[in-house]
N, C-alpha and C positions, 0 to 999 in steps of 0.2 A: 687674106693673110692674117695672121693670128698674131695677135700683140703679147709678147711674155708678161707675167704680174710675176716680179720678185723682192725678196728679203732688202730691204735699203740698210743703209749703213747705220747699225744701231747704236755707236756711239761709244767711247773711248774704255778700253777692258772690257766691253759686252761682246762676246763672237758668237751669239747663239741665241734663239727663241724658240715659244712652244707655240704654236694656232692653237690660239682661245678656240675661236669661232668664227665660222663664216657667216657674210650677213644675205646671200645670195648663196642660190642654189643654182648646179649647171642650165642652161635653156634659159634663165632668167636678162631679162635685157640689164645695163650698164650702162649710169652715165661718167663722164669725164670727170676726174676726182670726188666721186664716191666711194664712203667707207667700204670696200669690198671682207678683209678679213682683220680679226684682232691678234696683234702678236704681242704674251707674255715675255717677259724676259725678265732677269732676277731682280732688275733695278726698275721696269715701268710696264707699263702698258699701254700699247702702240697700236694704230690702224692706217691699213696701208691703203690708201685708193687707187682706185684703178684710173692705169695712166692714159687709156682711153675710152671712146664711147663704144657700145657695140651690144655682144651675147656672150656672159659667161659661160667659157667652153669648159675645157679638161681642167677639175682640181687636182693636182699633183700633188699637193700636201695637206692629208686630212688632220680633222682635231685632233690634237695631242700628240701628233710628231715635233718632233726637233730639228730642227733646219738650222744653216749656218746662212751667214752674210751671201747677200746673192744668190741663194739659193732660189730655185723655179717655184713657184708655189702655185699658178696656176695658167693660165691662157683666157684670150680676151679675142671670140672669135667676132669678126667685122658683119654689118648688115644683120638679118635675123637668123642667119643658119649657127648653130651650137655644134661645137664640135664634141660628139660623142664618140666620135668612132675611135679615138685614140683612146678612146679610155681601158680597155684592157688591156693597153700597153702600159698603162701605170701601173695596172696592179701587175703584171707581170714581171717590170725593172724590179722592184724588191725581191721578188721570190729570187729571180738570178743573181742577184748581188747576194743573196743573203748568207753563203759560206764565207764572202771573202773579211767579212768583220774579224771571224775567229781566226782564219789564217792568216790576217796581217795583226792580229791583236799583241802577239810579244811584241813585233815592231813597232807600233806604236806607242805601245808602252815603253819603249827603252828610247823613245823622243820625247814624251810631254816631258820630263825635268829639262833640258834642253829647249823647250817652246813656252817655257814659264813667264817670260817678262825680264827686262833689263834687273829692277830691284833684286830679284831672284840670283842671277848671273853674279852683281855685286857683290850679293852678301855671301855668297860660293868663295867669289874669289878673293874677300877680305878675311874668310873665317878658314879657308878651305875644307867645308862640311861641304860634301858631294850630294848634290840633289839629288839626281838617281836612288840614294839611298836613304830620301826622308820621305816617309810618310806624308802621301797626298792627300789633301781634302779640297782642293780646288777641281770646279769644271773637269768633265773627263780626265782624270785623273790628275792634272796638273798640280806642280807643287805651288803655294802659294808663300806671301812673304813672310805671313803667320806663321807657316810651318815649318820656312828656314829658321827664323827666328825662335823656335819650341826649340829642334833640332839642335842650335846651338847655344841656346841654354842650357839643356840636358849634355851638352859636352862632344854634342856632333851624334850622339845616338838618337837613331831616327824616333819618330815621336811615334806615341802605342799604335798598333796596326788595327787594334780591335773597335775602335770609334764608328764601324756600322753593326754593331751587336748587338745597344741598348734599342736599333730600330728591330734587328731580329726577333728579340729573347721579347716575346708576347705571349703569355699562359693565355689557352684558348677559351673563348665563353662559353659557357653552359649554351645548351641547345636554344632553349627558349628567349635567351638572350642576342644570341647568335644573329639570330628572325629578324629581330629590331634595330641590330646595327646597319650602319650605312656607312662605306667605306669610299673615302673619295680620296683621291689625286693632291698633294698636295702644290699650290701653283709655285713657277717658277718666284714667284714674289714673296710668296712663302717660307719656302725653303732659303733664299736668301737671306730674310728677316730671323729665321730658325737659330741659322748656322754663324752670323755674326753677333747675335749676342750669348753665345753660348762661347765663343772666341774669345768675347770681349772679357768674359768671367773666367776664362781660361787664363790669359795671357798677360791680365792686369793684375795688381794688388788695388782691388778697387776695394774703396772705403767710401761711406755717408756721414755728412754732417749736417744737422738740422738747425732750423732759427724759425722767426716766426716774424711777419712785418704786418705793422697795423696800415690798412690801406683806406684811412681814411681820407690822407692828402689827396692820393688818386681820384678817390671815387668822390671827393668832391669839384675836383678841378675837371674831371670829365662830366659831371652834372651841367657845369656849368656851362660849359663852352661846347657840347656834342654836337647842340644843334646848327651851333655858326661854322662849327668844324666841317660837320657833312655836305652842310652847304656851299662852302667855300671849297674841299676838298674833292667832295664827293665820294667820299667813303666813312665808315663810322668808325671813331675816336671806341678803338678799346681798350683791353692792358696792355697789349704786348707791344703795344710801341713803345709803352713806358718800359714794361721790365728790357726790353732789344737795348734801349740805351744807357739803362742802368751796368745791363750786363756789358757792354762795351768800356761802357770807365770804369769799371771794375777790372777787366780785363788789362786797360791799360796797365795800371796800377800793380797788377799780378801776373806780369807776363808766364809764367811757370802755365797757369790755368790755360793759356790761348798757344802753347806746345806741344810736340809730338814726340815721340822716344822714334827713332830709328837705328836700329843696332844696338850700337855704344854711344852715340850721338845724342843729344839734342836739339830739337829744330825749334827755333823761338820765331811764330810769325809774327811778323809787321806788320799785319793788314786784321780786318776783323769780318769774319764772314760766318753769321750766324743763322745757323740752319734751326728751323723751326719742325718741331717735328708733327705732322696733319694725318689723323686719323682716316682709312678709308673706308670701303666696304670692303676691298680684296687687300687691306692691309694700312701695316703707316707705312708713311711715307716724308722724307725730310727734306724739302725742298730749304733753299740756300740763298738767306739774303744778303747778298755779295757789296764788300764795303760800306757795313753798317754803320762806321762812325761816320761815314762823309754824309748819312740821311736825316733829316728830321723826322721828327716823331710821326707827323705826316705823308713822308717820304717809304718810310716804315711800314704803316698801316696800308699805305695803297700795295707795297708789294707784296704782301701778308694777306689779302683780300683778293690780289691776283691767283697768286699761287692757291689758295683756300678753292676758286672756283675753277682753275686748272685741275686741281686733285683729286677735286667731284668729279670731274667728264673726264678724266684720265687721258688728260694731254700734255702734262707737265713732261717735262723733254728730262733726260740723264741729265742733260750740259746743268740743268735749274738742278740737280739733287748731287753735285760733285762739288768739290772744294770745302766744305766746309770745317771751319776751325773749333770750333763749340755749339754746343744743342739746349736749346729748352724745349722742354716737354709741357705742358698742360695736359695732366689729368684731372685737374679741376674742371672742365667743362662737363666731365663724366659723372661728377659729384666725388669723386675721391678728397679725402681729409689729408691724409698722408701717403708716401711712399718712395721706391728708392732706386729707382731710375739709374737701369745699365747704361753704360758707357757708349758712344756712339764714335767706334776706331776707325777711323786709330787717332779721335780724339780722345784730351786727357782728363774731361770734365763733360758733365752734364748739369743742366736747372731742372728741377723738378717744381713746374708750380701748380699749387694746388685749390682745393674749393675755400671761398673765403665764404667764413661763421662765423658771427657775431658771437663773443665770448667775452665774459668778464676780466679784466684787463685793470693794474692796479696803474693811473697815471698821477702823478703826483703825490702820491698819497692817499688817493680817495680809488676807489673802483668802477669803473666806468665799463658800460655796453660798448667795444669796438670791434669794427668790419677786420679781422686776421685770417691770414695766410700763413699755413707753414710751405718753409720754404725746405729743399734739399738737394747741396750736391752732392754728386758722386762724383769721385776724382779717382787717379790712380795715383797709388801712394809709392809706387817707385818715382816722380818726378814731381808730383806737388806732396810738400809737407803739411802738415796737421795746420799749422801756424799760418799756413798760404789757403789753406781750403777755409779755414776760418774765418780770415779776414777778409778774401773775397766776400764771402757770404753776407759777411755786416757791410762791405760798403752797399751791396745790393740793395741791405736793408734801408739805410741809411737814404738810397737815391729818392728809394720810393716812397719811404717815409716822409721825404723833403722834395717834391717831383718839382719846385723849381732850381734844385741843384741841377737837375739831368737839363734844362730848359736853359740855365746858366753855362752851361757845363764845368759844375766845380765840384 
């Protein structure tokens, strides 16, 4: 008897993945929760093991298809016999399904606005802008909350239809050019990352304000203490424990910045869950450290070290990259000086921190060699004002400047 291997439930708004790769070829033996295949999806990347021991039999879902939730993706045949003989029945189910896309495709077209999500339905029926009639750029063609929200800023007129042309309209390369190019796929994680900050500059009045913090407090009180930290902790004392908590009394302080716009609304959170944003191979990614004021610095760093070594092996779960209320960036570990760091929606702010250079610096009156960072957020200036991006920004400077304020909490 043959064990199914299918799609598990990928986790809250995701209905859909791509097969990376399989790591097992049919005939190949199987043990009981090994990696069998990797499944992309917009927000992670996932490996499913197989849920028993045996002979991988029939793959059913080769690389680069798209499967939904539960979907069959392979068989797990029992003892050493491999089941091959079904296998031209796989390739055959596509060839026969394959007219019925087109002929059910007006109908399903005239469902996804109707299969968009509650927020979608809401904003329908507070605005009475008809989804049906706004331009999708969600999954299979699905309206999204983005594009109710276009739609009814523009007055209920659906938003430009033309949004897949700048992928068309490509002047072709010269021959010899042509040779050398290499054209790949772009991953669901990709395309994700593509299309939400290109939203984000769409749908915000975002604006940058910069400052610059001399981080000498830091980099000496981490001199100091790294070694008893690691010891006692077990992890290593770096910045971002400091800036996480900096940026959380700041937040206090400026509720505007730790808000979201929904509709006409705004939503003021009470809680503070700062997602950090962790550079990968197949992409960033922003995992979320959930009720960062109830942590110590400590507290911080371990789960900043967690997630860090989650993001390398590509195990970090959706549930670890949802909720969060505001983002810091580090492109200073890249050597970046400066920079201006898009939005991360439908939050209202981002940290942008950067490589810290010893720079001549007037304190007191006299000129001194000191360790600086510029710093910069990006806000959206329909809900934080000039006045609110600013002053956030100096108490940031101010924690870190003074890191036993953040240690105080004052």
């Amino acid at each position: 008897m043959a064990t199914e291997i299918r799609v598990p439930t990928l986790g809250e708004s995701v209905s859909e993945a791509t097969i990376g790769k399989w790591f097992k070829k049919p005939g190949e033996a199987v043990k009981a929760d090994e990696p069998l295949v990797e499944l992309e999806t917009d927000k992670v990347t996932l490996e499913v093991n197989a849920p028993a021991a045996g002979v991988l039999g029939e793959i059913v879902a080769k690389e680069g298809d798209t499967v939904g939730v539960s979907a069959l993706l392979g068989t797990i045949a029992e003892g050493g016999a491999a089941a091959a003989a079904p296998a031209p029945k796989a390739e055959a189910k596509p060839a026969a399904a394959a007219p019925a896309p087109a002929a059910e495709a007006p109908k399903a077209a005239a469902t996804k606005a109707a299969d968009s999500g509650p927020a979608v339905s809401r904003l329908a029926a507070e605005s009475g802008v008809d989804p049906s009639k706004v331009a999708a750029s969600g999954k299979d063609g699905r309206v999204t909350k983005g594009d109710m929200l276009a739609a009814i800023a523009t007055g209920g007129a659906a938003a430009p239809a033309a949004a897949p042309a700048p992928v068309a309209v490509r002047a072709p390369s010269a021959p010899d050019d042509g040779a050398r190019e290499e054209r790949v796929k772009m991953t669901k994680l990709r395309q994700t990352i593509a299309r939400r900050l290109k939203e984000a500059q769409s749908n915000a009045a975002m604006l940058t304000t910069f400052n610059e913090v001399d981080m000498s407090g830091v980099m000496a009180l981490r001199n100091q203490y790294k070694d008893v930290f690691e010891k006692k902790h077990g992890v290593k004392l770096g910045f971002m424990g400091f800036f996480v908590k900096a940026c959380v009394q700041a937040l206090k302080e400026i509720p505007a910045v730790n808000a979201e716009i929904d509709g006409t609304d705004i939503i003021y959170k009470n809680y503070y869950h700062i997602g950090v944003a962790v550079g990968t191979e197949k992409g960033l990614v922003v995992p979320v450290v959930r009720d960062a004021d109830e942590l110590s610095i400590a507290g911080v760093e371990k789960k900043i070290g967690e997630f860090g070594k989650k993001a390398r092996d590509g195990k970090l779960s959706i549930e670890e990259m949802q909720g969060g209320t505001f983002t810091i960036s580090n492109g200073g570990v890249y050597g970046s000086l400066m920079s201006t760091p898009i939005l991360n929606a439908p939050q209202s702010a981002i940290l942008g921190m950067h490589k810290i250079q010893e720079r001549p610096v007037v304190v007191g009156g006299k000129i001194e060699i000191r360790p600086m960072m510029y710093l910069a957020v990006s806000y959206d200036h329909r809900i934080i004002d000039g006045k609110e991006a600013v002053t956030f920004l100096v108490r940031i400077k101010e924690g870190l400047e003074d890191p036993a304020r953040l240690v105080l909490d004052l």
